[in-house]
C-alpha positions in Angstrom: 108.1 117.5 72.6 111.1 117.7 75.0 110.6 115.6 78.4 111.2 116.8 81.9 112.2 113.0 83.1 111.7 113.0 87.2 112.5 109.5 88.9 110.5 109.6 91.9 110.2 105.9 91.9 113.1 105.9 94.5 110.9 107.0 97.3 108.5 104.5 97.0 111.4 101.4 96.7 113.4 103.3 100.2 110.0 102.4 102.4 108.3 106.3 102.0 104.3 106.8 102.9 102.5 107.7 100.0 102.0 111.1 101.0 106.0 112.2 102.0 106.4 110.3 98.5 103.8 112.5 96.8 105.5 115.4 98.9 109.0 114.2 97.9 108.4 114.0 94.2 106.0 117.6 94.0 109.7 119.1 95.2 111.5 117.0 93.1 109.6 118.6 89.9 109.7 122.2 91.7 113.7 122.4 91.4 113.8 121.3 87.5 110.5 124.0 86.6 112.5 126.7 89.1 115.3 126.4 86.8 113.8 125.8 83.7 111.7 129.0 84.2 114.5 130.7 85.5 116.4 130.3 81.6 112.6 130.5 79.9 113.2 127.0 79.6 109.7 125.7 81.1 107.6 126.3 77.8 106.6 123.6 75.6 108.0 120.6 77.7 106.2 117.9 79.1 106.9 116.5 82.7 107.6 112.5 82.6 107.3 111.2 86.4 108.4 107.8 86.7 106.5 106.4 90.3 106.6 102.7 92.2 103.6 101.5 93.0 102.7 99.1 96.2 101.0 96.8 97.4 98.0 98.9 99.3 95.5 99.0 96.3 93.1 101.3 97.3 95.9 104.1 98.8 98.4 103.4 95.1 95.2 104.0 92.9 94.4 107.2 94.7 98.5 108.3 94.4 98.5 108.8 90.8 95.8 110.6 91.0 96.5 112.9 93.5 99.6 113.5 91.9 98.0 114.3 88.6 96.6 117.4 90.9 99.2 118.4 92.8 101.7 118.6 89.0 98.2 120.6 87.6 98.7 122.8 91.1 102.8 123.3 90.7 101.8 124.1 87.0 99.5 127.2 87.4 101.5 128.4 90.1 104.2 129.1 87.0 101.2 130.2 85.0 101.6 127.3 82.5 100.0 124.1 81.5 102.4 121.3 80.6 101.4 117.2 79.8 102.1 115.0 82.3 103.2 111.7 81.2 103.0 109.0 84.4 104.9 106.2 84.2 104.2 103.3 87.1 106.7 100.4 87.7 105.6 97.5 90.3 107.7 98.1 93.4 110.4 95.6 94.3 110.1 96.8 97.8 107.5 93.8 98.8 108.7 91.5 96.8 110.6 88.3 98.2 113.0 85.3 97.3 110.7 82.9 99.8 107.5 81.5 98.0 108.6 83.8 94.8 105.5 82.9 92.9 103.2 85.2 95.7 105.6 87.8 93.7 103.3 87.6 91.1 100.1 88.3 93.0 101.5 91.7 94.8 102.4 92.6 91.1 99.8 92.0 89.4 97.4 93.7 92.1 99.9 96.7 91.9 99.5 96.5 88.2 95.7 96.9 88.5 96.2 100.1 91.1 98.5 101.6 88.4 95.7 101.2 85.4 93.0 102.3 87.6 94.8 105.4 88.9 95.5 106.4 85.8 99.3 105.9 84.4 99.8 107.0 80.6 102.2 103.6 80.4 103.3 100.5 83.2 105.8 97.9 83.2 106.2 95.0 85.7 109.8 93.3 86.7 110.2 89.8 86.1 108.6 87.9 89.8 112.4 86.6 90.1 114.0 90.1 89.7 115.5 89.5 93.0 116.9 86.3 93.2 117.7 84.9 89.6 119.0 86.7 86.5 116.8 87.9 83.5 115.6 85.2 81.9 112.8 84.4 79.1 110.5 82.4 82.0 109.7 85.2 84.0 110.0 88.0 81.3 107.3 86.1 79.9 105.0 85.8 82.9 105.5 89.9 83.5 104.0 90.3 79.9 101.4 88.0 80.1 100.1 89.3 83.6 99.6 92.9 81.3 97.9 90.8 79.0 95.4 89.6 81.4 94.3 92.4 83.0 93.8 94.3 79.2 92.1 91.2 77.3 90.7 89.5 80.2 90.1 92.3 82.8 89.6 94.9 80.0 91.0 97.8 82.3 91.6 99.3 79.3 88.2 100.3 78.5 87.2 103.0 80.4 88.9 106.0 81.0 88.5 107.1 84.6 87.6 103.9 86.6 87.9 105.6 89.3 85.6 108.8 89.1 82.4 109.1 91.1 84.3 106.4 94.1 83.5 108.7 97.2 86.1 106.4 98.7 88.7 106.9 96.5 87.9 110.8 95.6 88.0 111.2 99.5 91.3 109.7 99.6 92.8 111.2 96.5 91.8 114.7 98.4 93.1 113.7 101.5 96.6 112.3 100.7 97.2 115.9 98.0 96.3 117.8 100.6 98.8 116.5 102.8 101.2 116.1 100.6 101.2 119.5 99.3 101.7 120.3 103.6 104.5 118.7 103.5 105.6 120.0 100.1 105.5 123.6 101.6 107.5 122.3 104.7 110.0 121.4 102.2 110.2 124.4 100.2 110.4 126.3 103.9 113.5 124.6 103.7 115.1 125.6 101.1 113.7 122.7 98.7 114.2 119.7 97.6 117.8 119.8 97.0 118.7 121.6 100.1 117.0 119.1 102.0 118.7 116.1 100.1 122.1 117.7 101.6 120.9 118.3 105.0 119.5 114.7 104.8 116.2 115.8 106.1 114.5 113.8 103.3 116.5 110.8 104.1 115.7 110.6 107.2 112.1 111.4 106.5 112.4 108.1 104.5 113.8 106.1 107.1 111.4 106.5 109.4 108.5 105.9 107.2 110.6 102.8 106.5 111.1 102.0 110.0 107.6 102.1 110.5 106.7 99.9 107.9 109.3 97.4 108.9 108.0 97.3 112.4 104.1 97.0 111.2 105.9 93.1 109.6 107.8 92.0 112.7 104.5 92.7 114.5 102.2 91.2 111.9 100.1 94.1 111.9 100.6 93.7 108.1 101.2 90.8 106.0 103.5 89.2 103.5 102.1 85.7 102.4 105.6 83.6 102.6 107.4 85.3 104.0 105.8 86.6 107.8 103.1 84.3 107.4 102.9 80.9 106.8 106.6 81.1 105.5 108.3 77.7 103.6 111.3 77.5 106.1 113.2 75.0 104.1 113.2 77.3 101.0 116.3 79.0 100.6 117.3 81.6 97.7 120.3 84.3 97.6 119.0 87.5 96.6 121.5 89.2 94.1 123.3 92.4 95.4 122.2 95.8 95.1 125.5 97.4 93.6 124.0 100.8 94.0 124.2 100.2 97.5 127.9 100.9 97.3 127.8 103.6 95.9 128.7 106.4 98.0 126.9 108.9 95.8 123.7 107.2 96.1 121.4 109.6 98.6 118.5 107.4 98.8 119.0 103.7 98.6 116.2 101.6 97.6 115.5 98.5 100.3 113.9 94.8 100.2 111.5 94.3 102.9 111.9 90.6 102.8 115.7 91.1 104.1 114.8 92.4 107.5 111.9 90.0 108.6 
């Protein structure tokens, strides 16, 4: 079966909320099945959404599934039923050069959010992705953090670990329906692409970013290492970001742990 590949994992790694990230990648996937349909091309093609997932377990788990509903929504709204294959990544958004082996914590909790809410395949960057070359070390840890939580923490046992949580239903509810709000602003708009050129999207991103940015400087949420008890003598160069260069990058993907 022929993919519909949608990298909506650049939301997450700019600083977006969950649901103007949701919102983001629902018209992401609108502009490929609006073309696709309009060539009869939309028939027999599964969509393959690539996400980030963070740090806030509860609000990550209930992502994947909300956008599980809101694809199944954009689907019958063309009258069609395709698969939807989810693949998560741990973000590199939260992740820092100072005390690098908390890196492995966030991802490993990210990890579990991924599993839980329900992503068809995962993979997990190396803790020293930012800082240090690939190397066999940390490639290592990255696959042996997947092996713990399948032959240790069996997450692989149940289907839907998830179903019957009124807390997380509630949420999964909660964050599609405002998603698919703002996914309607959106396509008011003129969609997703029209609103990458305007830079309405953008800088929909960089205020969520903002935001979070400001939540750290005020320690209204926490990085161990790195806003809290930091190791001040430690010091690492984080390796450049050439995308950042590029002048035909839209949405740049940011480090949290450069601005605090």
């Amino acid at each position: 079966m022929v993919h519909i590949p949608v990298n909506a994992s650049l939301y997450q790694e700019a600083g977006s909320t969950q649901v103007n990230e949701l919102a983001f990648t629902l018209a992401h996937c609108n502009d490929y099945f609006n073309f696709l349909n309009d060539s009869n091309s939309l028939n027999n093609k599964a969509v393959h959404v690539t996400v980030s997932v963070g740090g806030d377990l509860f609000t990550e788990i209930a992502k994947l599934r909300a956008l599980r509903k809101l694809i199944d929504l954009l689907h019958n709204a063309y009258g069609r039923k395709n698969e939807l294959y989810i693949h998560a990544q741990t973000t590199m958004l939260n992740k820092s050069e100072k005390d690098a082996y908390t890196n492995l914590l966030r991802s490993t909790t990210e990890a579990m959010s991924a599993i839980i809410g329900g992503t068809n395949s995962l993979s997990i960057p190396g803790y020293d992705q930012l800082f240090n070359q690939a190397n066999e070390f940390s490639s290592r840890m990255a696959i042996n953090q997947q092996h713990i939580l399948k032959d240790e923490s069996y997450l692989n046992k149940v289907a839907d670990m998830a179903a019957g949580s009124y807390y997380i239903e509630q949420l999964t509810d909660q964050l599609a329906q405002n998603a698919w709000e703002k996914f309607k602003t959106i396509e008011a708009k003129g969609g997703f692409m029209a609103c990458i050129k305007t830079k309405y999207i953008q800088e929909m991103i960089n205020t969520d970013f903002n935001a979070l940015k400001e939540n750290y400087k005020q320690n209204k949420s926490v990085l161990i290492g790195v806003n809290k008890y930091p190791n001040t003598t430690e010091r690492k160069e984080i390796l450049k970001d050439k995308s950042a260069n590029d002048k035909g990058v839209r949405i740049t993907p940011k480090k949290l742990t450069e601005f605090l």
